[in-house]
LUMGU-956934 format. One record per atom (N, C-alpha, C): residue number from 1; residue in one letter; atom name; y negated, x negated, z. Coordinates in Angstrom, 3 decimals, always signed. Layout:
# LUMGU-956934
seq|type|atom|yy|xx|zz
NUM|A|CA|Y|X|Z
...
# end
This chain:
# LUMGU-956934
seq|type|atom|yy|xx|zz
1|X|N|-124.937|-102.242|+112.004
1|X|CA|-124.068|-102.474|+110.875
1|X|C|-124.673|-101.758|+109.663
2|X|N|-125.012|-102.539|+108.733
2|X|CA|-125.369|-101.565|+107.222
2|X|C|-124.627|-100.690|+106.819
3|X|N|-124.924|-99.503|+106.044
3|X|CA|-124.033|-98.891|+105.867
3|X|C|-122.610|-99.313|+104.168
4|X|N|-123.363|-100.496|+103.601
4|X|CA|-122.454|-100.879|+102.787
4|X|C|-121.639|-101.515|+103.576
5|X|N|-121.526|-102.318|+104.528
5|X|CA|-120.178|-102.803|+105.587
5|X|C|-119.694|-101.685|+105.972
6|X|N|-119.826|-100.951|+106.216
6|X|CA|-119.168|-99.958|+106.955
6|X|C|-118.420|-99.377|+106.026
7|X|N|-119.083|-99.149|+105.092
7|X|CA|-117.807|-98.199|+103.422
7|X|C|-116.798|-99.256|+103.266
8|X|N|-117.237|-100.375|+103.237
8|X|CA|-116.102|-101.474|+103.047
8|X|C|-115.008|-101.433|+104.087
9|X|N|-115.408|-101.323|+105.437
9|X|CA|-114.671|-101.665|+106.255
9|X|C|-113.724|-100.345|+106.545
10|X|N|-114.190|-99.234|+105.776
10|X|CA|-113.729|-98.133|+106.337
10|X|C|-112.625|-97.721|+104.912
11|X|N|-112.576|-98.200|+103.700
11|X|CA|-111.774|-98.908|+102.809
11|X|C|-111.013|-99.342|+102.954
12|X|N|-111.218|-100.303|+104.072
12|X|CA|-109.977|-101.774|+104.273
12|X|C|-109.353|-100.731|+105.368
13|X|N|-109.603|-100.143|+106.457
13|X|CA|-109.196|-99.189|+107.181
13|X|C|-107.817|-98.394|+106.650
14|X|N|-108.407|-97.783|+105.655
14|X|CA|-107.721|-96.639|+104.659
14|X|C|-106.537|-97.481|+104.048
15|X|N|-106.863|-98.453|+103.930
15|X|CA|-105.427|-99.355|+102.823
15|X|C|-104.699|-99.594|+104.120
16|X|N|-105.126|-100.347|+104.945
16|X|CA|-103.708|-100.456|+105.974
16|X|C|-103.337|-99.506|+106.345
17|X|N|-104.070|-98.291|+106.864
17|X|CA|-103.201|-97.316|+107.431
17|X|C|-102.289|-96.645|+106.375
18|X|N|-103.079|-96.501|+105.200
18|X|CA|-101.831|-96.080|+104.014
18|X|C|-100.388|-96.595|+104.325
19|X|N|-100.151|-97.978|+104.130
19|X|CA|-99.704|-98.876|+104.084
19|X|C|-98.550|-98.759|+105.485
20|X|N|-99.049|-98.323|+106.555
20|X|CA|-98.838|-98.922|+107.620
20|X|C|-97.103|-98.126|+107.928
21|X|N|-96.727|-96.825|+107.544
21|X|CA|-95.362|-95.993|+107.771
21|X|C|-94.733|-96.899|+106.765
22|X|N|-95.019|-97.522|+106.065
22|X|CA|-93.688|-98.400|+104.901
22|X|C|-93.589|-99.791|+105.415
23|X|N|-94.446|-100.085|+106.363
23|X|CA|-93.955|-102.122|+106.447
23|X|C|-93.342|-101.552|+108.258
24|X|N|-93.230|-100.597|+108.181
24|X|CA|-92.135|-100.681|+110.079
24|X|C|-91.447|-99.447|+110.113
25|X|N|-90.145|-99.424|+110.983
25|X|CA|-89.346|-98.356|+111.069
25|X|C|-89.951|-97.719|+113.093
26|X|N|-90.730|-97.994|+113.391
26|X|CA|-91.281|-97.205|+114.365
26|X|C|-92.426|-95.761|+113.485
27|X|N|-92.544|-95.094|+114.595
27|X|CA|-93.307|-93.828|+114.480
27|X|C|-94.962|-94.302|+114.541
28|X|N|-95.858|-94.242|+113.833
28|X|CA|-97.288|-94.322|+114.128
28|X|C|-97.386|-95.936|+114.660
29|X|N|-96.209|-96.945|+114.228
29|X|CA|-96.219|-97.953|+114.903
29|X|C|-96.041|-98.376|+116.217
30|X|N|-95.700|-96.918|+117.036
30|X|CA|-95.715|-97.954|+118.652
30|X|C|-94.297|-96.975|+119.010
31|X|N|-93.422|-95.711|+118.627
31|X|CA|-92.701|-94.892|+118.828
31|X|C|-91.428|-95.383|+118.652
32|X|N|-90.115|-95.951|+119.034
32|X|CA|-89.173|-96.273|+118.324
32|X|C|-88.760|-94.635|+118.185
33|X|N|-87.800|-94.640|+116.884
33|X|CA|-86.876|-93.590|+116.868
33|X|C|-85.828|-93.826|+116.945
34|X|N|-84.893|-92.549|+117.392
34|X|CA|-83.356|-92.403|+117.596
34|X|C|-82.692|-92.950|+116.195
35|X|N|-81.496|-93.663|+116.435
35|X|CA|-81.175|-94.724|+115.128
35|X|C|-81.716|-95.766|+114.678
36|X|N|-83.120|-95.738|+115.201
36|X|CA|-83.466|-96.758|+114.371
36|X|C|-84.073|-96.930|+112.676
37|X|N|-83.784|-95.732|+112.297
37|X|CA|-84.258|-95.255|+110.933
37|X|C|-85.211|-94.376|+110.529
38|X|N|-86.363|-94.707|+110.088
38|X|CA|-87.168|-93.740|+109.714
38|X|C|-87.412|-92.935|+108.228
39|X|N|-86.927|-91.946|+108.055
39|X|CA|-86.385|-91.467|+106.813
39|X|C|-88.195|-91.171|+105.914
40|X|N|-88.031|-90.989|+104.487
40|X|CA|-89.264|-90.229|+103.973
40|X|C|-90.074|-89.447|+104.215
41|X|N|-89.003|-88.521|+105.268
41|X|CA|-90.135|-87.593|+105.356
41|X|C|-91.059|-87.817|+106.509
42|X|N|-90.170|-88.507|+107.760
42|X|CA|-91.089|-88.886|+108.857
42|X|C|-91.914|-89.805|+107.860
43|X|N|-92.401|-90.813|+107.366
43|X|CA|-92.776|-91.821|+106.559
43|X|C|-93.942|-90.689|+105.857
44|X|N|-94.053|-89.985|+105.016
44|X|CA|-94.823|-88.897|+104.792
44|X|C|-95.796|-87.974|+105.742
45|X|N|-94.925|-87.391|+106.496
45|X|CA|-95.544|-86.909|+108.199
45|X|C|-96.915|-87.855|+108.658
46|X|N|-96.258|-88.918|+108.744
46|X|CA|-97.114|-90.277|+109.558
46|X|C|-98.280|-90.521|+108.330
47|X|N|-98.033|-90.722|+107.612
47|X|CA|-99.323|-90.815|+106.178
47|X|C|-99.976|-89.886|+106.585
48|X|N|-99.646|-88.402|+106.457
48|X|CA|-100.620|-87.233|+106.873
48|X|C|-101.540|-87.461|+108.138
49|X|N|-100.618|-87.795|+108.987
49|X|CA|-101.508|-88.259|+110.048
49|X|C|-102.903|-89.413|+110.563
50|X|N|-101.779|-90.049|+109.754
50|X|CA|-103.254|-91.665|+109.776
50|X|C|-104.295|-91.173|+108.518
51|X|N|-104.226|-90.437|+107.389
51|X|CA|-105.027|-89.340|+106.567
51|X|C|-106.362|-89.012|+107.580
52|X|N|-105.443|-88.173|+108.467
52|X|CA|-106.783|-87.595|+109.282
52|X|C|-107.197|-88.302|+110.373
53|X|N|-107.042|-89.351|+111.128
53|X|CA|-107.157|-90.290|+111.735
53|X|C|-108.684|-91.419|+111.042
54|X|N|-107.657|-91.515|+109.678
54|X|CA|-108.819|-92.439|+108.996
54|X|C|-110.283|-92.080|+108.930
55|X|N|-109.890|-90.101|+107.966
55|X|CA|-110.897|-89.187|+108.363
55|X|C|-112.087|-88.982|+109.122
56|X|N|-111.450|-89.090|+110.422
56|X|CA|-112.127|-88.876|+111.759
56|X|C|-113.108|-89.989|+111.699
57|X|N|-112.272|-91.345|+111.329
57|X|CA|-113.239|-92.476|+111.406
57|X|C|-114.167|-92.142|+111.029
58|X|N|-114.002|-91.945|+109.878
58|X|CA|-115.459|-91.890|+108.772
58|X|C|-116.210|-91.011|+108.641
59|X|N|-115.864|-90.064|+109.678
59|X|CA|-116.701|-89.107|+110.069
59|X|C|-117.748|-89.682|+111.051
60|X|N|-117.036|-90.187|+112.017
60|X|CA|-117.624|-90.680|+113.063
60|X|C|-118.778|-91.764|+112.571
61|X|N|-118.552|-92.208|+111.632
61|X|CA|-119.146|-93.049|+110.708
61|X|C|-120.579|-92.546|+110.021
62|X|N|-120.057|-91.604|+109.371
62|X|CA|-121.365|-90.827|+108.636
62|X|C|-122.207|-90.015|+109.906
63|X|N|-121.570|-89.653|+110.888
63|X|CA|-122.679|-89.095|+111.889
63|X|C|-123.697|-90.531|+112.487
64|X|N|-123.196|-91.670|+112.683
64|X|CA|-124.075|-92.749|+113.752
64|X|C|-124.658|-92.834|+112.616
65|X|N|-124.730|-92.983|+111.157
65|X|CA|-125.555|-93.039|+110.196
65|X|C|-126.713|-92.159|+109.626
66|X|N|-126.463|-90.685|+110.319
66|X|CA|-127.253|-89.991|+110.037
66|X|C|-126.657|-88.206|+109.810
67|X|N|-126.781|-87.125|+109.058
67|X|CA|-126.286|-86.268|+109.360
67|X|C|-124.800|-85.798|+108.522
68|X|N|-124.175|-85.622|+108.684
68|X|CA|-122.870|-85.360|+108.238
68|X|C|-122.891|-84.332|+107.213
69|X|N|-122.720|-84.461|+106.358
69|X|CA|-122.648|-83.468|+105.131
69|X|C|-121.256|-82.636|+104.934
70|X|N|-121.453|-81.384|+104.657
70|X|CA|-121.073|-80.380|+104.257
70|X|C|-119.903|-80.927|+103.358
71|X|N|-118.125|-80.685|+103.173
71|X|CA|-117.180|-81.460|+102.816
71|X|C|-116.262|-79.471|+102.253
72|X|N|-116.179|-80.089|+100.841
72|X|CA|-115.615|-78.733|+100.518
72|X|C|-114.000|-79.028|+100.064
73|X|N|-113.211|-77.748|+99.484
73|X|CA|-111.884|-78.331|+99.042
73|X|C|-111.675|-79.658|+98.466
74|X|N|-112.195|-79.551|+97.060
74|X|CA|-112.205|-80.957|+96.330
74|X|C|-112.384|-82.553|+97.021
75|X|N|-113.336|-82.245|+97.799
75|X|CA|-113.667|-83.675|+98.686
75|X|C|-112.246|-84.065|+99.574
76|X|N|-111.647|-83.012|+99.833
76|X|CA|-110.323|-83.239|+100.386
76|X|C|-109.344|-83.326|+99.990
77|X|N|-109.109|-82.590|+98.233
77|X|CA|-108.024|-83.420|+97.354
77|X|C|-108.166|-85.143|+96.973
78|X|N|-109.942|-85.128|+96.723
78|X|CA|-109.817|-86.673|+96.161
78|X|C|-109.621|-87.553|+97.213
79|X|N|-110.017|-87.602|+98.439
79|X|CA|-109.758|-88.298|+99.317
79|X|C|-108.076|-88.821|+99.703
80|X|N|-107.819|-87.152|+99.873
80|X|CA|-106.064|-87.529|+99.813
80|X|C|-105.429|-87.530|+98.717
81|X|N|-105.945|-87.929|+97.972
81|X|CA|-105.288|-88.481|+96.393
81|X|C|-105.114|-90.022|+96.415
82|X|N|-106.940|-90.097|+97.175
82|X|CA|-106.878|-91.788|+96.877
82|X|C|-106.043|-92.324|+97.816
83|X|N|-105.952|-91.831|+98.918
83|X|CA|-104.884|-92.287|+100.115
83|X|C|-103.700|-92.639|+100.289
84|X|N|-103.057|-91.493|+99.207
84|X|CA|-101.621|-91.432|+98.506
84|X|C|-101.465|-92.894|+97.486
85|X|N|-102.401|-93.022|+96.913
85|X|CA|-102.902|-94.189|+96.294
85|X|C|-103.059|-95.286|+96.333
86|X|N|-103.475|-95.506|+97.706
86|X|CA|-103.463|-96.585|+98.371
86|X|C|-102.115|-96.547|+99.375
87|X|N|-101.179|-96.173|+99.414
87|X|CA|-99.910|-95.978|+99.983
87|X|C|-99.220|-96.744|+99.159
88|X|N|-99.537|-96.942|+97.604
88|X|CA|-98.159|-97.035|+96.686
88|X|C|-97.840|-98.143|+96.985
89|X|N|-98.457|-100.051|+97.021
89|X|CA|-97.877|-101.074|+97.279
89|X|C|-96.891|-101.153|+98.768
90|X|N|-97.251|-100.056|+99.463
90|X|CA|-96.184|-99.822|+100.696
90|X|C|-94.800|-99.199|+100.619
91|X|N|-95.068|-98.027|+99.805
91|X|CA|-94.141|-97.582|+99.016
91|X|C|-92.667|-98.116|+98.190
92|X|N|-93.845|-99.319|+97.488
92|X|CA|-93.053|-99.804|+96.151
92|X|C|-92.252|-100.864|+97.032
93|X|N|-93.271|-101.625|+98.047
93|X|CA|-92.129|-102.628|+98.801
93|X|C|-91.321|-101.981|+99.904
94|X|N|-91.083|-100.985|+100.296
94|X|CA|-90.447|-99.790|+101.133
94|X|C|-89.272|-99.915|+99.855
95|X|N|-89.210|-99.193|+99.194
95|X|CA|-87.909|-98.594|+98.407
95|X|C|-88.474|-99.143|+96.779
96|X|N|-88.376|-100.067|+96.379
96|X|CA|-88.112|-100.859|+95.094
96|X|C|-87.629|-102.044|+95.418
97|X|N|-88.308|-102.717|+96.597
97|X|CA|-87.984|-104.195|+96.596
97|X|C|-87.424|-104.497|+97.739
98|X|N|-87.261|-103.557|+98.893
98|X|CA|-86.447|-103.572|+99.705
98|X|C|-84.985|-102.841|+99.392
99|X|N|-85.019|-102.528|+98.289
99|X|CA|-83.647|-101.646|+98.416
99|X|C|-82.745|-102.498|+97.966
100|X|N|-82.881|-103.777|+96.940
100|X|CA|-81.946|-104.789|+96.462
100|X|C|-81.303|-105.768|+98.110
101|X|N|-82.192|-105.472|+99.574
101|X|CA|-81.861|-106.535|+100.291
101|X|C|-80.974|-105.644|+101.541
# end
């Protein structure tokens, strides 16, 4: 696999899992919870998680590619900035456009 497919694919990765605590009321997708309701903060929790999940990928990623570089604070705000980022169309249809139905 080149390594420009792989940034792509590991992109498209990052948007669904963003995505993925706002389009279902299960845990990590396979967990039901008690009630039936999954509030913000579990919804937040689970982002953090698929965060470092995605992470891992692309770790795993940059090692079969060659040697893994040295990752300081900053590399870990922008990453989980952009993540948060790529969350928002989940978000916005979570609680803007689901809340009228």
């Amino acid at each position: 696999m080149s390594q420009s497919l792989s940034i792509w694919l590991l992109i498209l990765l990052a948007l669904v899992a963003a995505n993925l605590p706002f389009v279902n009321q299960r845990l990590l997708s396979v967990f039901r919870l008690p009630g039936g309701h999954k509030s913000l903060g579990w919804r937040l929790g689970e982002l953090i998680v698929l965060y470092f999940i995605v992470g891992g990928v692309g770790m795993w990623m940059e090692q079969r590619a060659g040697q893994l570089a040295p990752q300081g604070w900053e590399f870990f705000a922008v990453t989980g900035t952009l993540f948060v980022t790529l969350a928002f169309p989940g978000f916005v249809y979570r609680y803007l456009v689901m809340r009228g139905r």
